[in-house]
C-alpha positions as CSV (number, residue, x, y, z in Angstrom):
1,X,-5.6,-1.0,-13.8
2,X,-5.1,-0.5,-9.8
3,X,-6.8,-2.5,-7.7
4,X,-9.4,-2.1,-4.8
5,X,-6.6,-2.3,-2.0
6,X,-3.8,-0.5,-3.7
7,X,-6.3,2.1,-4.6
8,X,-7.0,2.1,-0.5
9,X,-3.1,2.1,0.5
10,X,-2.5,5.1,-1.6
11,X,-5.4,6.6,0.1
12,X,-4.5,5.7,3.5
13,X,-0.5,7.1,2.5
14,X,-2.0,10.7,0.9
15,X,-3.7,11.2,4.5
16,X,-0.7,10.8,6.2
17,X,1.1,13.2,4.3
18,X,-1.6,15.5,4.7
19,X,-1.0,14.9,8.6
20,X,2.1,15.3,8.3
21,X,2.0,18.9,6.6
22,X,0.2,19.9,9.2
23,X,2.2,19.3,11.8
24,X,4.8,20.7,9.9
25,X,3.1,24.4,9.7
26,X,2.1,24.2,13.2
27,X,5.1,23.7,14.8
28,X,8.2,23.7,12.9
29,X,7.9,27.0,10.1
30,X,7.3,28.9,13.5
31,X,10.3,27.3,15.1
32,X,12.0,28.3,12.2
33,X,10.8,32.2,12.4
34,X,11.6,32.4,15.7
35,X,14.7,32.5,15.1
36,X,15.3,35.5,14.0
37,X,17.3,38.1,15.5
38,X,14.5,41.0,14.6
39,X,11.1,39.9,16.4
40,X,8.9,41.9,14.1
41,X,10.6,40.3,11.3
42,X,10.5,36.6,12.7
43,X,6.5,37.4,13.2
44,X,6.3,38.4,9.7
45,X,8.2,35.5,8.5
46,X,6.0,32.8,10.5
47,X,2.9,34.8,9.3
48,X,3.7,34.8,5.7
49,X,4.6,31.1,6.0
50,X,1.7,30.0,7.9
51,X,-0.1,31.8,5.0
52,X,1.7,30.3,2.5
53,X,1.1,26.7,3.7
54,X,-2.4,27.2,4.4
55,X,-2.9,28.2,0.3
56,X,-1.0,25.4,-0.7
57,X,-2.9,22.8,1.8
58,X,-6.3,24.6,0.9
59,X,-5.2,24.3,-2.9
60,X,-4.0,20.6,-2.6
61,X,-7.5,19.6,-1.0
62,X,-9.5,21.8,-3.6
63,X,-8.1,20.2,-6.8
64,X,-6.1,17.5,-6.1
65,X,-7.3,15.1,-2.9
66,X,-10.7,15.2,-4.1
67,X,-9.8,13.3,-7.5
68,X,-8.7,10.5,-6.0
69,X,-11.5,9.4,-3.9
């Protein structure tokens, strides 16, 4: 059975992950797009990224973060 402050480290780990994903959409994915030769293409790469990222972190919050509070 976890304890009280394990319980709170895990927390405390899972919210900086979460950070950390975030920062990672924002700033590198279009970093990454950008460099593209084509710049239609490199804005449809970083939008379908950004897209994808912002599913996946809306997803993890809906079913997964909330279970472990």
């Amino acid at each position: 059975m976890a304890t009280a402050s394990s319980q709170a480290g895990y927390h405390r780990r899972v919210l900086k992950l979460l950070l950390i994903s975030v920062l990672f959409a924002t700033f590198l994915l279009p970093a990454a797009a950008a460099s593209g030769k084509k710049p239609l293409n490199a804005l449809r790469a970083m939008l379908t990224s950004m897209l994808l990222a912002e599913l996946a972190y809306a997803f993890f919050l809906r079913f997964i973060y909330w279970r472990f509070q």
